[in-house]
C-alpha atoms as one frame of an Amber mdcrd trajectory, in Angstrom:
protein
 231.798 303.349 -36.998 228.974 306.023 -35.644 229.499 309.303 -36.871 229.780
 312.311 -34.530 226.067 314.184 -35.786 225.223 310.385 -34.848 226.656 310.063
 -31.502 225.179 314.123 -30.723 221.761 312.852 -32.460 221.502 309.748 -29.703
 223.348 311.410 -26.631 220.718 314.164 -27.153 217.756 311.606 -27.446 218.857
 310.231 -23.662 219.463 313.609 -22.410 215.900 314.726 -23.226 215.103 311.366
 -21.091 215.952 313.361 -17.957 216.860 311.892 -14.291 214.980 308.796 -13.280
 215.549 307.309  -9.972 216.218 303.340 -10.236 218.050 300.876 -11.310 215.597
 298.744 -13.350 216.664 300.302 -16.551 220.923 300.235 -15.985 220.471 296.479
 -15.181 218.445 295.869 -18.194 221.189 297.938 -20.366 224.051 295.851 -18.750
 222.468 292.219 -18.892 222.370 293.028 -22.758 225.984 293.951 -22.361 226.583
 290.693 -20.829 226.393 292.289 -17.169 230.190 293.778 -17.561 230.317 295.064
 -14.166 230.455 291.135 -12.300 233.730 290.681 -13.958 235.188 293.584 -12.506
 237.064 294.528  -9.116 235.644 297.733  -8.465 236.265 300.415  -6.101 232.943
 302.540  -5.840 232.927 306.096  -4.665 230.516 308.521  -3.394 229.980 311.809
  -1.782 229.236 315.500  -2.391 233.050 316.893  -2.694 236.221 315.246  -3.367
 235.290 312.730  -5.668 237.418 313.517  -8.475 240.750 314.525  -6.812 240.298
 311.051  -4.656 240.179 309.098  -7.884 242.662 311.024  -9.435 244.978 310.395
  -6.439 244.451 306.159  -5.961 244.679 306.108  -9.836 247.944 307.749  -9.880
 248.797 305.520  -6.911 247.828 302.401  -8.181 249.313 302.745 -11.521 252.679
 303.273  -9.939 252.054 299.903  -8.104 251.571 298.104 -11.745 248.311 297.638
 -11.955 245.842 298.319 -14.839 243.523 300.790 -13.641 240.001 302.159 -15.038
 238.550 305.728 -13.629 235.334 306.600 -14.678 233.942 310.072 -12.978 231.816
 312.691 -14.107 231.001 315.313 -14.706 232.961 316.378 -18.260 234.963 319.389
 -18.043 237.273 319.572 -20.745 236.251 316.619 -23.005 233.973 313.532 -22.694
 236.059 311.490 -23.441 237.857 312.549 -20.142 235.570 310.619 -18.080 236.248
 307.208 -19.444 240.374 306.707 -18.828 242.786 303.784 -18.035 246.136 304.754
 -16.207 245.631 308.138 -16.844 244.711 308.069 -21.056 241.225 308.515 -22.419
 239.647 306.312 -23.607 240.373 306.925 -28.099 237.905 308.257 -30.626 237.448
 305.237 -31.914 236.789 302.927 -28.892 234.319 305.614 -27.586 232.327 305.658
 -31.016 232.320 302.149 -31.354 231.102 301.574 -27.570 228.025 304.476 -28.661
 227.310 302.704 -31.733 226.618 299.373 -29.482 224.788 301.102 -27.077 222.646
 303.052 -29.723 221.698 299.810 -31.187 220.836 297.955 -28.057 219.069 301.327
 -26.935 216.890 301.115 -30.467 216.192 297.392 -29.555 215.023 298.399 -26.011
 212.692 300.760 -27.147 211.305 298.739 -29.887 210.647 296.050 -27.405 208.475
 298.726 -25.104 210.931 298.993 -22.734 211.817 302.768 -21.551 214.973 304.326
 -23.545 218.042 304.687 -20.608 219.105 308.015 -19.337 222.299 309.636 -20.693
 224.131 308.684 -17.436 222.717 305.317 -17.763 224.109 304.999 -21.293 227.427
 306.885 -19.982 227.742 304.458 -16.668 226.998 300.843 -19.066 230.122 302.736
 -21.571 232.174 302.057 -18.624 231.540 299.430 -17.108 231.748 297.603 -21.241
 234.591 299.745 -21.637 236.615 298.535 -18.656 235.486 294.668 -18.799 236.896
 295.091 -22.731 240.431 296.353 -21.728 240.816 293.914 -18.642 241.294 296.441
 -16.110 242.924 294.933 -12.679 241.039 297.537 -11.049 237.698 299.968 -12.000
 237.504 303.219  -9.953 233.808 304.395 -10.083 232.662 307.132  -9.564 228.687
 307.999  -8.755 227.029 310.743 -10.709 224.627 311.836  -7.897 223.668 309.912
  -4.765 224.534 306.363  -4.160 221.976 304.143  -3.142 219.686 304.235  -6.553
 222.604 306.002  -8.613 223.199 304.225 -11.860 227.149 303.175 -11.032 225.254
 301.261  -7.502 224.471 297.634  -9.952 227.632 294.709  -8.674 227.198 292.809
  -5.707 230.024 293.337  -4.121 232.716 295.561  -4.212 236.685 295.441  -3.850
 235.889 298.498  -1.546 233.265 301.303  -0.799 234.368 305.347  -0.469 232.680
 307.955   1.194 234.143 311.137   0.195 232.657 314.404   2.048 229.420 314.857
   2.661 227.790 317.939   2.457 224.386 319.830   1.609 223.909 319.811  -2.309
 221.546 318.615  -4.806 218.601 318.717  -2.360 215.536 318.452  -4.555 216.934
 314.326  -5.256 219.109 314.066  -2.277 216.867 315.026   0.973 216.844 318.379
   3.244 219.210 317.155   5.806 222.291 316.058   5.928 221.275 312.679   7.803
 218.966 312.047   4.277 221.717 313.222   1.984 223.948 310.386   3.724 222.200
 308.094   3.791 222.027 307.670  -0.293 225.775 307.914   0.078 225.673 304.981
   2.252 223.984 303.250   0.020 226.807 301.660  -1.863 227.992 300.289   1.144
 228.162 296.273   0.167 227.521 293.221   2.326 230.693 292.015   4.217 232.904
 293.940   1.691 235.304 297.258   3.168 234.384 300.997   3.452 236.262 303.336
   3.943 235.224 307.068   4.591 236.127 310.719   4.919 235.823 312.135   8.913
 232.306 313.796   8.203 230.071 315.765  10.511 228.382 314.412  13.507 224.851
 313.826  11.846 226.801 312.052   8.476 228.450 309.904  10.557 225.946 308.019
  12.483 223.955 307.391   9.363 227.081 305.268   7.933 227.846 303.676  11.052
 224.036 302.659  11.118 224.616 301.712   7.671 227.663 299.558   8.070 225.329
 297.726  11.000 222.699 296.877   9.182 225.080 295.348   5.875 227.726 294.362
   7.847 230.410 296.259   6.263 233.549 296.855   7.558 233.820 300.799   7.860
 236.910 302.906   8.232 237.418 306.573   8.827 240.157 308.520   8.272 241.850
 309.881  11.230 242.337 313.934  11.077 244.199 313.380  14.603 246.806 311.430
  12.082 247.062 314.267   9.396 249.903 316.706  10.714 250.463 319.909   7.792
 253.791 320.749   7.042 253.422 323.321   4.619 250.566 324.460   2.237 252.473
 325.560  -1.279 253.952 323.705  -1.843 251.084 321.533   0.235 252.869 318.463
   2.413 251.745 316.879   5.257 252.158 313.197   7.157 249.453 311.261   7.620
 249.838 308.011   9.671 253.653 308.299   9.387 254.026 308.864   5.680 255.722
 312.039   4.062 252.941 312.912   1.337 253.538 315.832  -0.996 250.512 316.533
  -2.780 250.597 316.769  -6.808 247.235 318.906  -6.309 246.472 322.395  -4.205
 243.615 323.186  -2.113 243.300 322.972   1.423 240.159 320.483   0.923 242.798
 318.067  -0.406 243.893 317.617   3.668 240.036 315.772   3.055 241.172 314.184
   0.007 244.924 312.898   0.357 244.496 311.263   3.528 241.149 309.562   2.605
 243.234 308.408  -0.682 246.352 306.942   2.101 243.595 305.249   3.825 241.696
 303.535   1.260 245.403 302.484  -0.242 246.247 301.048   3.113 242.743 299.245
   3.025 243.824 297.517  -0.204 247.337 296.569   1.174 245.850 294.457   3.695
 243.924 292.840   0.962 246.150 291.616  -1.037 247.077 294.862  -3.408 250.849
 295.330  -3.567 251.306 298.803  -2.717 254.512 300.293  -1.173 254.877 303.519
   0.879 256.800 304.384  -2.097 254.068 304.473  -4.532 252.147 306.365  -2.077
 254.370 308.894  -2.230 255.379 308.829  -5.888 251.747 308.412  -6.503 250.555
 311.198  -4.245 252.924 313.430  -5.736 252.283 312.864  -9.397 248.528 313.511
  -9.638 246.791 316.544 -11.353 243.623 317.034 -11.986 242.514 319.717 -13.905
 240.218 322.244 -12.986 240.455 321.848  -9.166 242.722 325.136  -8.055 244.779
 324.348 -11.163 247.135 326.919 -11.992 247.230 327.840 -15.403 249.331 330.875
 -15.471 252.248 332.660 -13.155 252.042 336.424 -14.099 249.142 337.107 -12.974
 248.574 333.867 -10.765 245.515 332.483 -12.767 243.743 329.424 -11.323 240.235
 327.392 -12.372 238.962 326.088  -9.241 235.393 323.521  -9.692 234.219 325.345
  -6.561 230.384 324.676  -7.457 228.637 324.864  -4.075 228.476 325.860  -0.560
 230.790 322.940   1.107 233.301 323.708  -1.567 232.910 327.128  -1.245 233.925
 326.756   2.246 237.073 324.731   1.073 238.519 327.195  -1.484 237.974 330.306
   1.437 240.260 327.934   3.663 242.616 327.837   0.595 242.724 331.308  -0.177
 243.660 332.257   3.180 246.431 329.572   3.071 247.937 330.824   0.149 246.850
 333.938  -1.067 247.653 336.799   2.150 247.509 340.073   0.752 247.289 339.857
  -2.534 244.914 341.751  -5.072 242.340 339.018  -5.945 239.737 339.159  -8.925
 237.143 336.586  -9.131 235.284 335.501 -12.319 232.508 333.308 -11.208 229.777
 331.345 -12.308 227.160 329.504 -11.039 223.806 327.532 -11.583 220.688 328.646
 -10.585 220.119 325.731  -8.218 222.964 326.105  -6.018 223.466 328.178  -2.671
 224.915 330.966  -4.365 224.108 333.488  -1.615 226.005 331.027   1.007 229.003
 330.993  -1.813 229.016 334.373  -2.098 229.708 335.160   2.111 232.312 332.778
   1.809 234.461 334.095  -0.707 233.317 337.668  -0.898 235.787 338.810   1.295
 238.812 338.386  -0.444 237.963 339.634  -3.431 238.660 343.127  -4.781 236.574
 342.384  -8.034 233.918 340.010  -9.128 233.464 339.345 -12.933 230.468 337.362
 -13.536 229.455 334.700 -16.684 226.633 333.334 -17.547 227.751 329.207 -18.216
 226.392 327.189 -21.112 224.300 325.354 -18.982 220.455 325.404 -19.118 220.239
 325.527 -15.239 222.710 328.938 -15.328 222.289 331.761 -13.350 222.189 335.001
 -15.646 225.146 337.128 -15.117 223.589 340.278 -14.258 222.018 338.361 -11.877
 224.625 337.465 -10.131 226.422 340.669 -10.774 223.408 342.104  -8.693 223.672
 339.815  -6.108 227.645 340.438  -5.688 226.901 344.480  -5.587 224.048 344.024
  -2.631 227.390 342.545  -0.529 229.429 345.968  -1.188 231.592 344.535  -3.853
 232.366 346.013  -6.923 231.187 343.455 -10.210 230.778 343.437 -13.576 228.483
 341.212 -15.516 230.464 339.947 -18.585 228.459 339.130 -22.038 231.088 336.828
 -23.487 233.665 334.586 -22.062 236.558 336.154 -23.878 235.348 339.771 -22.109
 235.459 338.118 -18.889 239.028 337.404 -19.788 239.424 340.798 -20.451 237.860
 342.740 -17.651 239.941 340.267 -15.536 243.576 341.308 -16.908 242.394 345.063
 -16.218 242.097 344.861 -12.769 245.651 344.507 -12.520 245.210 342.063  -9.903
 247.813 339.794  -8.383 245.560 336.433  -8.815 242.609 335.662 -10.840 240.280
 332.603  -9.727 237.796 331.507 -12.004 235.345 329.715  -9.711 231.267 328.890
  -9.051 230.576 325.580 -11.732 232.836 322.911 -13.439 230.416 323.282 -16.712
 232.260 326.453 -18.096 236.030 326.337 -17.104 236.025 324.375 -20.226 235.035
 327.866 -21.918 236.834 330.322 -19.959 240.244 328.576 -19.542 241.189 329.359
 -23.661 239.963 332.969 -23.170 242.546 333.163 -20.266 245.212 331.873 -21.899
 244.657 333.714 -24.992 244.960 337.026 -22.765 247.927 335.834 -20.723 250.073
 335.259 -23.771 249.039 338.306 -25.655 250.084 340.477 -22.396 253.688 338.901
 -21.864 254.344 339.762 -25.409 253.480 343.458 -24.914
């Protein structure tokens, strides 16, 4: 079995292979792997927001129902081994070092033969799909890394059915300038004659997947926000085409989420899936996923939010109003470098009575200070923190009601021990 320096030695060979666009290389991996994926029903889903909680949600939903269920999404928060789970349990130490000691092998083979090494989400996305096939999964929820049309997840056929989460503007240098471009990568897992189902998007988002579903013939669905009525936000319950749903996450954007989740769910009934309103509802109810306005800790509040560009931004404002009304907020934010920090920043700015700003392990990261900077030109008080743990810190003595750490998914991971650490040490004063 591959030893961990082993797995880190390879993992970091692929990563140093950067992004390349195609799908010449995945298929190659896979038809070594005995093309997993074409023995698979698979539910493929793309989009710029949402992706995660939506999984999270129809896996919760469709375990309840009986069925064995894969999830693969990225990126890795906590653990990579997070990324690869069935019913809700990673996949073990052991299956995931025996799947990279295949995959190095096959790699070595590859690149003996000439042919170009895969990327690390290549090698990640033919894990999967091997993983999956090798634990006869009734069901595969996958998740794209990126785009959609050339993305390495976009290899079957066909497809049990196609999700559009939100679309919004992010990752523009691969994506396109527009939001008509950006959507129409996401509608590029869109399958012949096979079901889509999709988000309500903007205007411009729209008519690029209904041209989409034209030209493939795919039946496309949208959910109906003139079927979502809110009841309450915290807890957060709403009905959407006559069902009572209680949600097991928080988060206004999950009004996006949840119903898209009912709808695709209702999509499957009429396919054959046995799924009862009860399951909806148990399922709805039971799903967490962590890092998405998770709350960690009561007193203060204390919540990691994945809030990592401007559309989601713009969701965790809407959620913040919802739930927090005067209170004393503190935010301690990070962010990458390529994102529309300055549009983040007008959104959530004003609710904050403090920003603390990190610098995340990430070699796209936006210094601290420079953020700090950036936070200070907007009349708000900040303070650049040089560690994680003084983030923590600086956060507990601003005596503020809540705490959000927000801005990238790539250091909650890093921050969220820091926090805890501080919380317990303070109720024990």
């Amino acid at each position: 079995m591959m030893e961990t320096k082993e797995q880190q030695a390879f993992l970091e060979k692929a990563r140093s292979m950067g992004s390349v666009p195609g799908l010449d290389s995945i298929r190659e991996l896979l038809k070594r792997l005995s093309d997993p994926q074409d023995g698979l029903s698979v539910i493929h889903v793309a989009g710029t927001n949402g992706k995660g909680s939506f999984c999270c949600y129809l896996q919760n939903v469709l375990s309840a129902s009986g069925y064995r269920v894969g999830v693969y999404t990225s990126p890795a928060v906590f653990h990579e081994r997070e990324r690869y789970a069935i019913n809700g349990v990673w996949i073990s130490e052991e299956d995931y070092s025996l799947e990279m000691e295949l995959l190095r092998d096959i790699c070595c083979d590859m690149t003996a033969e000439g042919v170009p090494h895969p990327t690390i989400f290549e090698i990640e996305t033919a894990l999967a799909y091997d993983y999956f096939k090798r634990s006869s999964c009734d069901l595969v929820i996958m998740e794209t890394g990126m785009g959609g049309s050339l993305d390495a997840t976009n290899v079957m056929e066909s497809t049990v059915c196609s999700v559009i989460t939100s679309i919004g503007m992010d990752h523009m240098q691969f994506l396109g300038d527009t939001l008509s471009e950006i959507a129409g990568q996401k509608a590029g897992i869109m399958k012949a004659h096979c079901k889509t189902v999709s988000a309500w998007q903007e205007p411009q988002a729209k008519e690029v997947l209904c041209q989409r579903a034209k030209e493939v013939s795919s039946d496309l669905v949208f959910a109906d926000a003139g079927e979502l009525h809110v009841l309450s936000y915290s807890p957060l319950k709403y009905t959407y085409r006559g069902l009572l749903i209680e949600s097991g996450m928080e988060g206004s954007y999950q009004l996006t989420n949840g119903p898209l989740a009912v709808e695709t769910l209702l999509c499957l009934r009429k396919q054959g899936y046995h799924i009862t309103d009860d399951d909806i509802q148990k399922g709805m109810k039971a799903a967490s996923w962590p890092g998405r306005m998770e709350k960690i800790a009561e007193h203060p509040l204390i919540y990691l939010d994945g809030a990592h560009n401007l559309p989601a931004a713009r969701e965790c404002k809407k959620t913040i109003q919802n739930k927090f009304t005067n209170q004393r907020i503190t935010y301690i934010m990070g962010v990458l470098a390529d994102k529309d920090y300055p549009g983040m920043l007008s959104q959530l700015l004003p609710f904050a009575d403090t920003v603390i700003t990190v610098t995340p392990e990430n070699p796209r990261a936006l210094p601290a200070e420079i953020l700090a900077r950036e936070v200070i030109s907007r009349g708000k008080h900040a303070v650049a923190a040089a560690s994680f743990d003084e983030a923590a810190d600086l956060a507990f003595e601003t005596s503020a009601d809540v705490i959000i750490a927000l801005g990238s998914l790539s250091y909650l991971k890093d921050i969220r021990r820091p926090l805890l650490k501080r919380n317990e040490d303070s109720t024990h004063v």
